[in-house]
N, C-alpha and C positions, 0 to 999 in steps of 0.2 A: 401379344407380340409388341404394342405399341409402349406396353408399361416396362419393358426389357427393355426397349431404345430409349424410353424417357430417363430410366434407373442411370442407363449406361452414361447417358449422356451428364446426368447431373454428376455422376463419380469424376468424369472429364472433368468439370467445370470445376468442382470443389479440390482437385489435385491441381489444376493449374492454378486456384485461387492462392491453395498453401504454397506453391511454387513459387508467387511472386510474394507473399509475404515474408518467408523464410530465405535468409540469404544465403548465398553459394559459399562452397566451400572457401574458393579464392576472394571472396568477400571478406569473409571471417575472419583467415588471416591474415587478410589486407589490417583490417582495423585494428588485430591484436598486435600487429608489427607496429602500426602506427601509434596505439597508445604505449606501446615498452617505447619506445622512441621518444614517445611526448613526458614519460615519466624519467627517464636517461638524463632528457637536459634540460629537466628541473632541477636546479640547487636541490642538498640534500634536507635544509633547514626546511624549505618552502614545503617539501615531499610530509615532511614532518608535521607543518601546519598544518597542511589539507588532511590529514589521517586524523588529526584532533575534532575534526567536524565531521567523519562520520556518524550516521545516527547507532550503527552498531554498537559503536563503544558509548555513546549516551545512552541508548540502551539498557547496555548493562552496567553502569551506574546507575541509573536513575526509575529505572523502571522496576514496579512492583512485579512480583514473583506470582506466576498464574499456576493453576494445578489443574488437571481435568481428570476423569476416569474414576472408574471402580478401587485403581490403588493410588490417585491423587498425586499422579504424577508432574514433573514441575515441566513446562512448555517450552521449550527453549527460545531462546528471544529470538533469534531469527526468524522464526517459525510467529513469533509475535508479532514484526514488521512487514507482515505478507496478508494482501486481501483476505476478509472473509467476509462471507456474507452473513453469517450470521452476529448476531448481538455481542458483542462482549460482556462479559459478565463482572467488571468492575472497571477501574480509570488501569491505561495502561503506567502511567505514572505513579508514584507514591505521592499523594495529593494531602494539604492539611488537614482535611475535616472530610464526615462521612457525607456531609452536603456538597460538598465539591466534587465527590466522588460520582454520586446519584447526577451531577449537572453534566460531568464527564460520559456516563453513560445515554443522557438524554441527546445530548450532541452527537454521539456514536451514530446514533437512529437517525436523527436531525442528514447527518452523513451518508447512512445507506437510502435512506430515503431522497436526498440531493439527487445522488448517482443512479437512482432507479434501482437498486437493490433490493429494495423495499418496498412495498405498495402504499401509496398517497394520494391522497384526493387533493394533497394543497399544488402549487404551482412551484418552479424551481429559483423562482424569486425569493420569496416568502421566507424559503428555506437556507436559502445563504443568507438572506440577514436577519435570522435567527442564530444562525454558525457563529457570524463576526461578531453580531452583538453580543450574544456568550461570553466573545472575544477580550472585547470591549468590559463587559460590565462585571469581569470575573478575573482580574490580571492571575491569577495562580491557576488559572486554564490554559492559557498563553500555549504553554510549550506542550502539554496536554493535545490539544487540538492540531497542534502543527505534525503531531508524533501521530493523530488518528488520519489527518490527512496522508501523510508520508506512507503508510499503514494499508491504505487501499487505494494508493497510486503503484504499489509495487506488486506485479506479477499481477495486475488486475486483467481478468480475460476478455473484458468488453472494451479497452484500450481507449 
């Protein structure tokens, strides 16, 4: 009996949890009013700048072409700019050399292992200035690492 009030009660708890984190309908389209509003009276030129710094469209310029599966299917880049937890299997960038690729990949880990993705016995010091100095001591990682951060800040479910 006690474990059907405890059940009951956590299902409350965990519904009103999602309740405050999921916003209201009139929420929603509060914000989407307000951003067509905020997009309206921008100049068209400036509308146009800000579209050239999506990472979407760097993306698909500049990003190497992933395949996974039995029939080695190609991944589609949005699908590329979205948390995973697991490893990647090469640099999301087309990178100069196979050594830069393998540093790209180390840093990945370097990343899930930051974010606690990953299991580590180091500290989460140690681990950012392993990131930066990558950063630092690799300029053709530069945009590499900014695209693995971007990567697993989007749609990540530990927020």
């Amino acid at each position: 009996m006690k474990e059907k009030a405890s059940k009951s009660k956590e299902r409350k708890e965990l519904k009103e949890s999602q309740e405050l984190r999921e916003p209201k309908n009139a929420d929603r389209k509060r914000v989407q009013e307000s951003d067509k509003s905020i997009r309206r009276s921008l100049p068209k030129e400036l509308q146009e700048e800000i579209n050239m710094f999506q990472l979407v469209h760097y993306a698909e310029e500049f990003f190497e072409t992933h395949k996974r599966g039995i029939f080695r299917r190609q991944v589609p880049v949005k699908e590329m700019l979205c948390f995973s937890k697991e490893i990647i299997p090469n640099s999301l960038t087309r990178l100069p050399s196979e050594a830069s690729a393998k540093e790209a990949v180390k840093n990945f880990k370097a990343i899930l292992m930051y974010c606690g993705d990953r299991p580590t016995k180091n500290e989460s010091i140690p681990l950012a200035q392993d990131i930066i100095a990558r950063a630092i001591t690799h300029p053709e990682l530069r945009d590499e690492i900014y695209c693995q951060l971007c990567k697993q800040s989007c749609y990540n479910p530990s927020k």
